[in-house]
C-alpha positions as CSV (number, residue, x, y, z in Angstrom):
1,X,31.1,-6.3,27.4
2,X,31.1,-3.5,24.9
3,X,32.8,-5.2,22.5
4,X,31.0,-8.1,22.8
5,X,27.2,-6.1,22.1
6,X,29.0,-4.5,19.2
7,X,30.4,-8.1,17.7
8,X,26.9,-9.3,18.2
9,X,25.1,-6.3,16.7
10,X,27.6,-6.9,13.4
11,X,27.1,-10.4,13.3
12,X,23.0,-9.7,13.4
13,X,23.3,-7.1,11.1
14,X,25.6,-9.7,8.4
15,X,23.3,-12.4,8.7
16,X,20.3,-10.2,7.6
17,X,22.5,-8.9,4.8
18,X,23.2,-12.3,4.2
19,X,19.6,-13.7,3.9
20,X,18.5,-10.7,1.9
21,X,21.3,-11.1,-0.2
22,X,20.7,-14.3,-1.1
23,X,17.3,-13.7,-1.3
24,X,17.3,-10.7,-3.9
25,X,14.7,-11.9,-6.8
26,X,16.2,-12.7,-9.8
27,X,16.0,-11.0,-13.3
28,X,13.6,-13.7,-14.7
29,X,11.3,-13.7,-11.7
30,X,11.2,-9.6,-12.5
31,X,10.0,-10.4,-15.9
32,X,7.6,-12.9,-15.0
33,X,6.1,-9.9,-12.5
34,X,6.3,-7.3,-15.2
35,X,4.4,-9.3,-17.5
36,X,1.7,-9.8,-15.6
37,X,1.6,-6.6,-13.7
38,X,1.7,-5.0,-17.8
39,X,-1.2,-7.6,-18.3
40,X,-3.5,-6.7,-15.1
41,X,-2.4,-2.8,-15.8
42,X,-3.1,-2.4,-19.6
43,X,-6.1,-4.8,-20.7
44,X,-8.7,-3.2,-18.4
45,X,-7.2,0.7,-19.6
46,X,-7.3,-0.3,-23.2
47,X,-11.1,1.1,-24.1
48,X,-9.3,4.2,-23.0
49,X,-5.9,3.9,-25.4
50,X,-7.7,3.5,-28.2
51,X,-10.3,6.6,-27.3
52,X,-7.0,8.6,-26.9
53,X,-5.5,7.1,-30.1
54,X,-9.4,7.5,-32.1
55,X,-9.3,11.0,-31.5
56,X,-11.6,11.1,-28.6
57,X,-14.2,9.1,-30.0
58,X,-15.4,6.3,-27.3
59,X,-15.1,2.4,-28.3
60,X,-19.0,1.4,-28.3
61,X,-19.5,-0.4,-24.9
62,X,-20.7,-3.9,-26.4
63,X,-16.5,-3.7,-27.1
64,X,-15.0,-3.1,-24.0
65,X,-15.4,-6.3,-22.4
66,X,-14.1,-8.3,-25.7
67,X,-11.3,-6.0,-25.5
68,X,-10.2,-6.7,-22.6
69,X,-10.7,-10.1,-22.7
70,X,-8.8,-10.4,-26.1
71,X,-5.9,-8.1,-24.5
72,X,-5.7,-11.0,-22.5
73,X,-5.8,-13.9,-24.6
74,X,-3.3,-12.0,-27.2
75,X,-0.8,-11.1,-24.1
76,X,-0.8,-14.7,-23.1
77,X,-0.5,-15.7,-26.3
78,X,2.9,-14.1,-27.0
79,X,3.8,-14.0,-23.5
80,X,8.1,-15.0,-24.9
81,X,7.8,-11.8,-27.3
82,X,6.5,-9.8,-24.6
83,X,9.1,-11.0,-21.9
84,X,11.6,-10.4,-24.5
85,X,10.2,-7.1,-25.2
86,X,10.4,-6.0,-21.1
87,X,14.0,-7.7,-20.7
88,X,15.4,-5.2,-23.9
89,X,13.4,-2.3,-22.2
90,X,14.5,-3.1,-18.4
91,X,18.2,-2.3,-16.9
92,X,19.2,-3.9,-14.3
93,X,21.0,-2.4,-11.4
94,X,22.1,-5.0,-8.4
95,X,23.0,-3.6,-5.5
96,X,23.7,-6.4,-2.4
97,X,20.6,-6.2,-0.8
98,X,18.2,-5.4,-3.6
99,X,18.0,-4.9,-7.3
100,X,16.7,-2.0,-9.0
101,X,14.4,-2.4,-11.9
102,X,14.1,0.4,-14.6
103,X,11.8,-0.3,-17.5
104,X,10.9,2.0,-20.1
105,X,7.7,1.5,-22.1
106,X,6.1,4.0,-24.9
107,X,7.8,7.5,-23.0
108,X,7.3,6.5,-19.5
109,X,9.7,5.0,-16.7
110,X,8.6,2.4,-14.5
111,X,10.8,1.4,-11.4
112,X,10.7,-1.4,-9.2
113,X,12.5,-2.7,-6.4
114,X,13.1,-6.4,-5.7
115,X,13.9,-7.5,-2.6
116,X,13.4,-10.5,-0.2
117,X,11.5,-12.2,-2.8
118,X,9.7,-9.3,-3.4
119,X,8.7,-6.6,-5.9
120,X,8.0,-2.8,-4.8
121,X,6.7,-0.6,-7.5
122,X,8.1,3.1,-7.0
123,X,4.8,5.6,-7.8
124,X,5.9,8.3,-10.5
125,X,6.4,11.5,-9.5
């Protein structure tokens, strides 16, 4: 009886492993979510680069929403480069049930787990 719960439990426990296994995202669906996580992320906060870069001075506010806009449009435009530039800045680790995502972009590290499908952004610390 014992041996039986136990071949059951494993068998359960294989057949999740399994199925998340098999359904661990692949590298290209991680670039396809970086790119438009970097999209949704850096568009609306660019008023706020550029202050930073200017000095401090503010963009005038007429700006803000043609910047973000054209963030957009110029993303989307070279969406390839910009893939290409995440897949050179991301390593890869694959682990059975999930994959670990490390990207590094202008000083920072960004880390994401993929699993089932899906994609878990780790918060900084």
């Amino acid at each position: 009886m014992k041996q039986n719960v136990l071949l059951a439990t494993l068998g359960v426990v294989a057949a999740v492993g399994l199925g998340l296994g098999l359904t661990n995202p692949s590298e290209q669906e991680f670039i396809g979510f970086a790119f438009v996580t970097l999209r949704q992320e850096l568009c609306p906060r660019l008023p706020d680069i550029l202050k930073q870069a200017n000095d401090g001075q503010a963009i005038p506010e007429f700006l803000t929403t043609y910047l973000h806009q054209s963030c957009t449009d110029i993303l989307t435009a070279i969406r390839g480069t910009t893939e290409d530039f995440l897949r050179r800045n991301t390593r890869v680790q694959n682990y059975f049930f999930f994959s670990l995502y490390t990207t590094e972009l202008f000083g920072s590290k960004y880390r994401t787990i993929g699993i089932a499908r899906q994609f878990i952004t780790i918060p900084d610390k």
